[in-house]
PLY file of the C-alpha trace (Angstrom):
ply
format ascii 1.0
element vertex 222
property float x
property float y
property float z
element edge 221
property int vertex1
property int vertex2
end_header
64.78 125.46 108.57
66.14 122.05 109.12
65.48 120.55 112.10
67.74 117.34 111.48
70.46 116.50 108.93
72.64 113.66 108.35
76.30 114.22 106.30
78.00 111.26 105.43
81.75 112.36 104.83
84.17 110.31 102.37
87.37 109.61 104.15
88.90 111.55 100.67
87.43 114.91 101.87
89.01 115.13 105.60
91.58 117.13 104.21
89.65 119.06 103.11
87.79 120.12 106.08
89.84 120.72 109.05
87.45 123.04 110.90
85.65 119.22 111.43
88.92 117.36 113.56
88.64 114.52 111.90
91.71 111.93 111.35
89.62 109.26 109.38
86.42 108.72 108.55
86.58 104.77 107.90
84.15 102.81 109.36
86.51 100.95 111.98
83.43 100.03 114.61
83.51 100.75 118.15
87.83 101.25 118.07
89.36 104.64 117.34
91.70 104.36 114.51
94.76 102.90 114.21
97.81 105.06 113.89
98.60 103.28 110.23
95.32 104.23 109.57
95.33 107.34 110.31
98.73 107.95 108.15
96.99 106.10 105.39
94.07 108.86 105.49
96.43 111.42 104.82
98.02 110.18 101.84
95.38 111.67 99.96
95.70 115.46 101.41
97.77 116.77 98.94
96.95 114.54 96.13
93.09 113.83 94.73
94.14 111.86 91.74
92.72 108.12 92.56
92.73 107.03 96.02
94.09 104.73 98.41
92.10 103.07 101.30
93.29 101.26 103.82
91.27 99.46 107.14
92.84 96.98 109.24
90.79 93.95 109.63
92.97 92.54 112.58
95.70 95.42 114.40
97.40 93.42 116.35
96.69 89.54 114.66
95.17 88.65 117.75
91.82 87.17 115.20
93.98 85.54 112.91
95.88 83.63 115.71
92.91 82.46 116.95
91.48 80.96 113.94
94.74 79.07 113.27
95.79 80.87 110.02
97.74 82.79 108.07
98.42 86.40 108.69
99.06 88.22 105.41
98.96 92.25 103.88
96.67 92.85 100.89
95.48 95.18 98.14
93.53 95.54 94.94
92.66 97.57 92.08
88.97 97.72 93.01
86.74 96.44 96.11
85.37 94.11 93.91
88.55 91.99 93.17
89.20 92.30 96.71
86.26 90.63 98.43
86.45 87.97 95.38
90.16 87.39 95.71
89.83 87.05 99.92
87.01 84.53 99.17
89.92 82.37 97.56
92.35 82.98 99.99
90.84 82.33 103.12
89.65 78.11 102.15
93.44 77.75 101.48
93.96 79.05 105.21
95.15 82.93 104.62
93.38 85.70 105.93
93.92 89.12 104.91
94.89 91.75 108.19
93.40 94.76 106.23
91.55 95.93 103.58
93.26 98.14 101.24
91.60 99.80 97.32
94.25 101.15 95.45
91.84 102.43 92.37
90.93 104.90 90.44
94.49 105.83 89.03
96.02 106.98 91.88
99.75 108.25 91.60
102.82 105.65 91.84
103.72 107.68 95.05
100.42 107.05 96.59
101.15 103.20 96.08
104.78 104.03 97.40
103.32 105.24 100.88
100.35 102.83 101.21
102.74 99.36 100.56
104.74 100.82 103.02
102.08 101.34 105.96
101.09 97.66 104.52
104.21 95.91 104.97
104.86 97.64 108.41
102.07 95.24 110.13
104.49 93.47 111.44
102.72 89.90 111.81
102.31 89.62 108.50
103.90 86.83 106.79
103.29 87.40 103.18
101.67 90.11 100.78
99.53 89.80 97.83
98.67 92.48 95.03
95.77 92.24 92.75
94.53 94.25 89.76
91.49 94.20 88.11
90.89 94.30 84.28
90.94 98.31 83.93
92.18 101.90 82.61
94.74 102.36 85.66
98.17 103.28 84.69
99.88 99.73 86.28
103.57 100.99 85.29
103.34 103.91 87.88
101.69 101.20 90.30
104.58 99.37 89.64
106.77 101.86 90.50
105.58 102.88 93.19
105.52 99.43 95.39
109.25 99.06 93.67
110.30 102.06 95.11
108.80 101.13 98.40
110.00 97.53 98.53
113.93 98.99 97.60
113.61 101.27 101.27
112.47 98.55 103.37
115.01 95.87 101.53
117.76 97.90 100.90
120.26 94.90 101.29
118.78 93.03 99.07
118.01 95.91 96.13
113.84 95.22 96.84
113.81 91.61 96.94
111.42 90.79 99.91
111.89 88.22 102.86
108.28 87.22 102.85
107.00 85.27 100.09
104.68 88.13 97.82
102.41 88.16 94.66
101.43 90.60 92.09
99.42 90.58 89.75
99.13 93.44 87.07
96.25 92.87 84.72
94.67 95.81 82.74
96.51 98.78 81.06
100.23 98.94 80.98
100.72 95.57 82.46
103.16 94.55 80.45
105.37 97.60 81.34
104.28 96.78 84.96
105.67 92.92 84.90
109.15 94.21 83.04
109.72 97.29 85.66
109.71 94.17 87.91
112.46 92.21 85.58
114.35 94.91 85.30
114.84 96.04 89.11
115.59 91.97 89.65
112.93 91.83 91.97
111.02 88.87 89.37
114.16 87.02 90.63
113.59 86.49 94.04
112.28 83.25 95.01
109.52 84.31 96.88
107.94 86.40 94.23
105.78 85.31 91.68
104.53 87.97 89.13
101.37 87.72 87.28
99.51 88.87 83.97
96.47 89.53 82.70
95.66 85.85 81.13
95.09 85.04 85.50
91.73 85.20 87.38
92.09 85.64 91.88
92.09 82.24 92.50
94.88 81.70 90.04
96.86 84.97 92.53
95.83 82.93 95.38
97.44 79.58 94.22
100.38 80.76 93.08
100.80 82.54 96.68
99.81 79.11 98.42
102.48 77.71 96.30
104.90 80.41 97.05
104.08 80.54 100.63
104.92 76.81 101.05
108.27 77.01 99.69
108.94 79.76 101.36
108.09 78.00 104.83
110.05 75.18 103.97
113.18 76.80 103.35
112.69 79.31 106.00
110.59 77.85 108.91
108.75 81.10 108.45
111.54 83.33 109.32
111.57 86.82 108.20
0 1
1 2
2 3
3 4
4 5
5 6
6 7
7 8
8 9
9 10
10 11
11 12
12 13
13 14
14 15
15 16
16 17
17 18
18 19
19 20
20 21
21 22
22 23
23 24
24 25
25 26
26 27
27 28
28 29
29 30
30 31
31 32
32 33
33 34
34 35
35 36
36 37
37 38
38 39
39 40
40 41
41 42
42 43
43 44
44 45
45 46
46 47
47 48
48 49
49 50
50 51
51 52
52 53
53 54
54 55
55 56
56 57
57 58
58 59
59 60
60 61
61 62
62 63
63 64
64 65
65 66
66 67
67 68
68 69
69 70
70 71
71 72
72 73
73 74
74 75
75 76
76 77
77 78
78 79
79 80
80 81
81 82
82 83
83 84
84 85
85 86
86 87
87 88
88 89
89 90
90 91
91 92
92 93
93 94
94 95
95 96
96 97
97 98
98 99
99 100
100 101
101 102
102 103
103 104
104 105
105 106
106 107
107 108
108 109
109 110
110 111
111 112
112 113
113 114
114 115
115 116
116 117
117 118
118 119
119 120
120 121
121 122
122 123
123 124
124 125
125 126
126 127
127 128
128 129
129 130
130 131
131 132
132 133
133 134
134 135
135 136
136 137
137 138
138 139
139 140
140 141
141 142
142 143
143 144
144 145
145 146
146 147
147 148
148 149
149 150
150 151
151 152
152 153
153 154
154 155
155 156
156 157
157 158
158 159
159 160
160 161
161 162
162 163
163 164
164 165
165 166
166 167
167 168
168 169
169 170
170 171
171 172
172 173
173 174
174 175
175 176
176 177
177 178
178 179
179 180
180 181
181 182
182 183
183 184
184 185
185 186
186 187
187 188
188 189
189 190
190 191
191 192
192 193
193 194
194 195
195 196
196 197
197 198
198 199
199 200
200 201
201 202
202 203
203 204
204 205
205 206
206 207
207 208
208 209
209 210
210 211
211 212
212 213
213 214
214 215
215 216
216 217
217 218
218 219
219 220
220 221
């Protein structure tokens, strides 16, 4: 008989067991979870095919303001091109709100739901996707955050106010960068789409450049 046990519970299994009351399983420290959070953990309840998690550094940008910089949404095909693509971000005075892993081939309408809960922080000021050099299918990425950047622009058929990179590096990137083209959201100034020939601090330039152009015409107006 076991006197003690331990279970350590991946945050893609809570759907899977109810009888436990869990929302999320995410390590978020002493603070509950957020309620974007929480709707991020259930995007993989009816779906196990790759994942998408999603931890808010900074809920309400109080941290950000504080250290004098840049509020922006994030994510990236793998936690590893995450923490190296923050650690080019933040010397050119960005700082990423949350922390979200697209990977493992998830569905385009898992990227669909998670851009949206990203983009609905709403003191963010710009957004940045990376991918790393891998199998995942980057046209249905592509799709989905198109299909979620046409519902919350709808006046402008997807073509953001805040200035936004992507770059799609890995398989089906090239279908990826002409989905882009093709919906007209390449033409927006305040997009800048990448390929696979680009390394993060080459996605973190380009969004410094993007960003500063975008300030200047805008005063940082959404």
């Amino acid at each position: 008989m076991a006197a003690d046990a331990r279970v350590d519970l991946d945050d893609d299994a809570v759907s899977r067991h109810p009888e436990l009351g869990l929302d999320s399983v995410e390590d978020t420290g002493e603070r509950p979870p957020t309620s974007l959070e929480i709707a991020a953990g259930k995007i993989d309840e009816h779906d196990h095919r790759g994942t998408a998690h999603f931890v808010q550094i900074d809920p309400d940008g109080s941290y950000v303001e504080e250290m004098g910089m840049i509020p922006i949404g994030f994510d990236c095909v793998g936690t590893g091109t995450s923490l190296t693509t923050m650690d080019e971000l933040i010397p050119l005075g960005y700082y990423p709100v949350n922390f979200c892993d697209s990977s493992g081939n998830p569905t385009g309408s898992k990227l669909y739901r998670v851009t949206k809960i990203i983009l609905s922080q709403p003191h963010i000021q710009g957004y940045l996707f990376v991918s790393c050099i891998s199998s995942q299918q980057l046209d249905h990425t592509a799709r989905g955050i198109i299909a979620a950047l046409k519902e919350l622009y709808p006046e402008t058929g997807g073509k953001p106010n805040i200035p936004m990179v992507f770059a799609f590096r890995g398989s089906w990137d090239d279908v990826a960068i002409d989905l882009f083209h093709q919906h007209g959201i390449a033409d927006s100034p305040w997009v800048r789409i990448l390929g696979r020939d680009t390394i993060e601090k080459d996605a973190a330039v380009a969004f410094h450049e993007v960003y500063q152009v975008w300030k200047e015409m805008t005063g940082g107006l959404q």
